[in-house]
Each structure stands twice: as C-alpha cells, then as structure tokens.
C-alpha positions in Angstrom: 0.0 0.0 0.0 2.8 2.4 0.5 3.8 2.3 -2.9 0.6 3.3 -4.2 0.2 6.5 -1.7 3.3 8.1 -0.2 1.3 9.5 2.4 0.7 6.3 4.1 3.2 3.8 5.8 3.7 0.2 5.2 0.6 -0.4 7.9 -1.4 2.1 6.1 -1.1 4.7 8.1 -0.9 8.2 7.5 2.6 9.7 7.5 4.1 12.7 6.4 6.5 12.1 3.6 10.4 12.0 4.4 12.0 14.3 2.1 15.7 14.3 3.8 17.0 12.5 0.7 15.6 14.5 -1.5 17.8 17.0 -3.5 17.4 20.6 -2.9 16.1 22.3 -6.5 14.2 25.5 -8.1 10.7 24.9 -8.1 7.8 27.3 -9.1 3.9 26.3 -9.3 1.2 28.4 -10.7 -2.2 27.4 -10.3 -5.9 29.5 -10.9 -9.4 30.0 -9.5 -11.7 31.9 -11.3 -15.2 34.1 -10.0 -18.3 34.2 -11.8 -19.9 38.0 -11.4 -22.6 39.8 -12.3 -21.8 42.3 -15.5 -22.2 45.0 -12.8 -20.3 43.5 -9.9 -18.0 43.1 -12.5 -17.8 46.5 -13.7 -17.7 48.0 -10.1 -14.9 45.3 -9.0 -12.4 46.4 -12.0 -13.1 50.2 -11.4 -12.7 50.3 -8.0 -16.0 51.0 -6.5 -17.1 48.0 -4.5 -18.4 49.7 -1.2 -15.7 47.4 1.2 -12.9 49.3 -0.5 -9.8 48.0 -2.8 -11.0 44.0 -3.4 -8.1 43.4 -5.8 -5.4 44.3 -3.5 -6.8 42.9 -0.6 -7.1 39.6 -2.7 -3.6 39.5 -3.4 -2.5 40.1 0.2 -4.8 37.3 1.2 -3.4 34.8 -1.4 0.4 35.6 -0.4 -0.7 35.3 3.2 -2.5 32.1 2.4 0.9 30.7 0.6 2.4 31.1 3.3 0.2 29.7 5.6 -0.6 26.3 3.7 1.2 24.1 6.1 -0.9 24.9 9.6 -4.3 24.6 6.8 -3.3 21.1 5.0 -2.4 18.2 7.0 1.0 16.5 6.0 2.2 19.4 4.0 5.9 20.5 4.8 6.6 24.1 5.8 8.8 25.4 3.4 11.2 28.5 2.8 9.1 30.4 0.5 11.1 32.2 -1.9 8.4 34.1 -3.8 4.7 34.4 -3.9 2.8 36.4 -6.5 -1.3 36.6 -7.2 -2.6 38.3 -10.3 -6.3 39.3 -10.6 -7.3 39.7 -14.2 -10.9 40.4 -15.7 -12.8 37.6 -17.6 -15.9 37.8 -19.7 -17.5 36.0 -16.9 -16.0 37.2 -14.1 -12.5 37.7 -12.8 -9.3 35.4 -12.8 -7.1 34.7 -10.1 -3.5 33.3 -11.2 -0.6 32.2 -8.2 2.9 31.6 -8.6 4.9 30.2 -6.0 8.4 29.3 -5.8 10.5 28.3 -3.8 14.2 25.9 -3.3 13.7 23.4 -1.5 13.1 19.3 -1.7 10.1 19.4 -2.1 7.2 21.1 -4.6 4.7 24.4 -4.2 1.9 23.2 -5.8 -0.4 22.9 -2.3 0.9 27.2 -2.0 -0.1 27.8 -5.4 -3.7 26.3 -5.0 -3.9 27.8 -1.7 -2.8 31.4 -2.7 -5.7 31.0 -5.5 -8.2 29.7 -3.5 -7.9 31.7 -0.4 -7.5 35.1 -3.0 -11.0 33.9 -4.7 -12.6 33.7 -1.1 -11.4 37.0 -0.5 -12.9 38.3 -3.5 -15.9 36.6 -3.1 -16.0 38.4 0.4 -15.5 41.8 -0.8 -18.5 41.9 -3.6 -20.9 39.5 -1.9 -22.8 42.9 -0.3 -23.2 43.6 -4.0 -24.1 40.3 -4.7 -24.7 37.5 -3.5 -24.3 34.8 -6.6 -20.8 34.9 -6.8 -19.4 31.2 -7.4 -15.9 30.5 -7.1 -14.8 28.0 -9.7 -12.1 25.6 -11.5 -9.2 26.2 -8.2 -6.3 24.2 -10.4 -3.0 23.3 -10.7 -1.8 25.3 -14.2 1.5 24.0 -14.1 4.7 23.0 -12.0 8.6 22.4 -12.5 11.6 21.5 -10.5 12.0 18.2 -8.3 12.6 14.6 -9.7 9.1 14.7 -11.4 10.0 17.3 -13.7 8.1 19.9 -15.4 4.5 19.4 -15.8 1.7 21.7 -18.0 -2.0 21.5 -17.6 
C-alpha cells in the first residue's frame, strides 16, 4: 500500500513524507481559481467602487498570506522557505481570474501554496463583492503547471 500512496506507511497509516534524501532544487507552481460575477459587480470590481474598498489588493494580500500559511491549513504538507509568492487578478468575460505563482528551493514542490494562494485570493474576493451580490461562485481552483523536483516539469 505504501507504494501506491506516499502518504501512508507500510501499515497504512498516515505519514508525512520524508524528504531528507531529497535534492534541494528550483521549483515554481502556478495554479488559478476563477469568479463568476454579475456584468455590474464586475464592472464595479475592475473600477474600484465596490463599497468594502480595494478587493483586488486585498485579494492579493490574502493569497500571499494564504501561501504562506498552507502548512498549519493542509495536513502533512511540509513548511517550506518560501522564496516568492505572486497573485494576479485579471478580468474575464464572466467574471475575474485569479492566477498564483509560488516558488520556492527546497526538496520538495509548491503546488499545495499555489492552490492555496488562489483559492484563499478567490474567497477574499468573493468576500469583498458579496454585499453587491450574493451569486458569486468561485470556480475551476487548479494546478496550471509546476517544475523543479525529480518529477519534472509538468503543463496542464
């Protein structure tokens, strides 16, 4: 059973994976989430008129925060030395999207950051425009792409 899932022992337990003999390399993950609005909320998010004040920025501080925070929110992930966190907020036909990059050097990948940082930035979002209104869905949270470690690079 431990060969099929790293995250349990060879009782089948749940373990946090040793990375000691892991080499140290570059790694950067970027990863989306994406809000559904209203043309209006839409409109009023993008020109800076939302009633709670500057969502986009406070998006992006909450998705860098969240990065850096993943390992107290998901069990078994390692802390690591965060080397860089950035969280762009871009305007959709639908709606806004939220892109992550992470990276870091260390043994071990930012993919868990990335999807954090985007899915914690989309909550803040939502939480900004939901007194304008309240049909806001928070959609596709993804992994876009990774690179570094043994695994290689990888491209949704």
């Amino acid at each position: 059973m431990a060969e099929q899932f790293s995250h349990l022992d060879e009782e089948g337990q749940v373990r946090m994976v040793d990375v000691s003999g892991k080499a140290v390399t570059s790694r950067v993950a970027v990863a989306e989430a994406s809000l559904v609005l209203e043309p209006a909320t839409r409109a009023k998010l993008f020109e800076g008129s939302l009633p709670k004040g500057d969502a986009l920025g406070s998006a992006r501080v909450a998705g860098i925060m969240a990065a850096k925070q993943t390992p107290q929110l998901i069990p078994l992930c390692h802390p690591l030395p965060i080397d860089g966190v950035s969280v762009d907020i871009s305007e959709t036909a639908v709606g806004a999207r939220i892109t992550a990059t992470v990276t870091t050097t260390g043994k071990t990948g930012v993919e868990m950051e990335a999807m954090t940082a985007a899915a914690v930035a989309a909550l803040a979002l939502y939480d900004m425009v939901k007194s304008v209104e309240k049909g806001v869905s928070i959609e596709g949270v993804r992994l876009l792409s990774k690179s570094g470690g043994r695994s290689g690079d990888w491209q949704r």
